[in-house]
C-alpha positions as CSV (number, residue, x, y, z in Angstrom):
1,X,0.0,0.0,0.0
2,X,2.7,2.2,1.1
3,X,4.5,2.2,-2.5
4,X,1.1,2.0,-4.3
5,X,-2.1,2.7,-3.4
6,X,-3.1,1.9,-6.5
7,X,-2.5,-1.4,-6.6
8,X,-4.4,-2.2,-3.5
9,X,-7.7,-0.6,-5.1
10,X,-9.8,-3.7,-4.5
11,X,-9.7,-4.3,-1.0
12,X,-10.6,0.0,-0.1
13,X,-13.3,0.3,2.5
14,X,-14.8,3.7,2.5
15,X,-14.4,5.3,5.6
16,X,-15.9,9.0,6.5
17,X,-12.8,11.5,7.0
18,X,-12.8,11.2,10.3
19,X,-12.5,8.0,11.3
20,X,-9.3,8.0,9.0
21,X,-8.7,10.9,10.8
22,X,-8.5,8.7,14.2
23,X,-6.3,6.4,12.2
24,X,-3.6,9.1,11.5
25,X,-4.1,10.2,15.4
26,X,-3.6,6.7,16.3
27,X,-0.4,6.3,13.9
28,X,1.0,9.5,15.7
29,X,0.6,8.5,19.2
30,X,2.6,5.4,18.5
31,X,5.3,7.1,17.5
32,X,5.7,8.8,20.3
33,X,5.1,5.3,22.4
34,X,7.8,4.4,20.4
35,X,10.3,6.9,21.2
36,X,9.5,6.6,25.1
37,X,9.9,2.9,25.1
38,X,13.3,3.0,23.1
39,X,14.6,6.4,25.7
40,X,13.8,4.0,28.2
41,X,15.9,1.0,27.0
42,X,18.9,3.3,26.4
43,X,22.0,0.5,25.9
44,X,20.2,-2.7,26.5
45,X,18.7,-1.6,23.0
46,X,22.2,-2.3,21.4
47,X,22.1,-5.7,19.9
48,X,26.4,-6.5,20.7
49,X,25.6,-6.0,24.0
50,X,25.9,-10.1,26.0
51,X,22.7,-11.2,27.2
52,X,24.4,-11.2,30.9
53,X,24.9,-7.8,30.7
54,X,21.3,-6.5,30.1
55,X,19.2,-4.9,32.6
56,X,16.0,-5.4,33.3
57,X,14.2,-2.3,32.3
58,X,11.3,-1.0,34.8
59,X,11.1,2.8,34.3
60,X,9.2,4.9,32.0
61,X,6.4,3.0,30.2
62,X,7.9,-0.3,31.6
63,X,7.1,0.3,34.7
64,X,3.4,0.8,33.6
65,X,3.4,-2.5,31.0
66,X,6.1,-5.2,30.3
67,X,5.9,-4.8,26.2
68,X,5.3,-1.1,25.2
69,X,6.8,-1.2,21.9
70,X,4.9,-4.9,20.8
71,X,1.6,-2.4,22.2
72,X,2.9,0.8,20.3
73,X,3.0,-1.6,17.3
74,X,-0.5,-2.8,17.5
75,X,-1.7,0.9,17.9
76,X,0.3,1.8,14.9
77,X,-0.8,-1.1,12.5
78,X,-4.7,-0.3,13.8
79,X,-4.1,3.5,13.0
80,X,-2.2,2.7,9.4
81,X,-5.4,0.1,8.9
82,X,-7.9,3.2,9.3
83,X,-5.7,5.6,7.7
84,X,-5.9,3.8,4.7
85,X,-8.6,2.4,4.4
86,X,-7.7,-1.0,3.1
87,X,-9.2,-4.0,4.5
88,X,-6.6,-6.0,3.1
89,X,-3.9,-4.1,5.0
90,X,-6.2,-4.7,8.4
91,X,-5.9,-8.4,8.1
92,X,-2.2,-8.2,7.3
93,X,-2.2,-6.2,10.4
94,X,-3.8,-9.1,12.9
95,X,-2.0,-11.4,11.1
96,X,1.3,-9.4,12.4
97,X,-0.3,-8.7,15.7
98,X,-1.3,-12.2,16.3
99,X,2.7,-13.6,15.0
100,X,3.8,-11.4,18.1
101,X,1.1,-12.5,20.7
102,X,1.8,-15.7,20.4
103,X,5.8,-15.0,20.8
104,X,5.8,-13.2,24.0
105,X,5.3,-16.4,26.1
106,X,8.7,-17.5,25.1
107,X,10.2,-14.3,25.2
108,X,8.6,-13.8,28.7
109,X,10.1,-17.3,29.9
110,X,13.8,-15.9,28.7
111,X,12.9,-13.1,30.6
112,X,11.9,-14.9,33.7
113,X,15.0,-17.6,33.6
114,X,17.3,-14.4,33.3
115,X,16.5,-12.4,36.0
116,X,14.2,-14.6,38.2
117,X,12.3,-13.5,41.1
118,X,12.4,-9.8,40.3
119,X,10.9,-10.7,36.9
120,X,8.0,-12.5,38.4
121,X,7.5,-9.7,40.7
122,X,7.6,-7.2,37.9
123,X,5.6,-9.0,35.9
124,X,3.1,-9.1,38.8
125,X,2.8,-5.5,39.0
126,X,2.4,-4.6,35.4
127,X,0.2,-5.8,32.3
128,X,1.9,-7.3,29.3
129,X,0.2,-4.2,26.8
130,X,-2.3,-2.3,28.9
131,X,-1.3,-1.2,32.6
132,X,-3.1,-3.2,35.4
133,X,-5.9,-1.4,37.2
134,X,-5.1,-3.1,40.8
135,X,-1.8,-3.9,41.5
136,X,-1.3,-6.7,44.0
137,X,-0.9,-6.0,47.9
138,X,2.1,-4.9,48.6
């Protein structure tokens, strides 16, 4: 879609202005998710850095969920699904969205066989993409 709209023609879905609108919106505000999340990994975001050596990041939006940028990328591919209007780009979108939510229970497990307890406690405390409402008792 990106390199021609043209070409994806068939699969448009007319959507009022606005609503496309919300879809640009959307598209903006992960952007910005983006840029907090990666501030907040700083050099664990460095892929020659060893494993051993990574920290395990709990401040800005981590300390609200454990995966802000896999939830920045699901607000960004449902904002690029509005803002183009494209039904076929929607499903390619879940499809994406769905590869990832099925990966995070591994990746979690790496996470919890790294750093152990505190990871189990973190993870307690926060919500994989939306922040918990009640945070356990203390």
């Amino acid at each position: 879609y990106a390199v021609s709209p043209r070409l994806m023609a068939w699969s448009h879905v007319a959507l009022p202005t606005g609503v496309r609108a919300v879809g640009a919106a959307l598209a903006g505000l992960a952007l910005t998710g983006f840029v907090w999340a990666f501030s907040h990994l700083g050099p664990n975001l460095l892929p020659n850095i060893p494993s051993a050596d990574r920290a395990m990041v709990t401040t800005g939006p981590y300390g609200w969920v454990r995966h802000p940028l896999y939830g920045a990328w699901v607000v960004l591919l449902s904002g690029y699904s509005l803002l183009t209007s494209s039904w076929a780009v929607a499903i390619a979108g879940l499809a994406a969205i769905a590869t990832v939510v099925r990966r995070i229970p591994t990746e979690e497990e790496g996470l919890q066989a790294r750093f152990g307890d505190a990871y189990r406690d973190y993870a307690a405390r926060t919500g994989r993409f939306l922040p918990r409402l009640r945070r356990p008792a203390e």
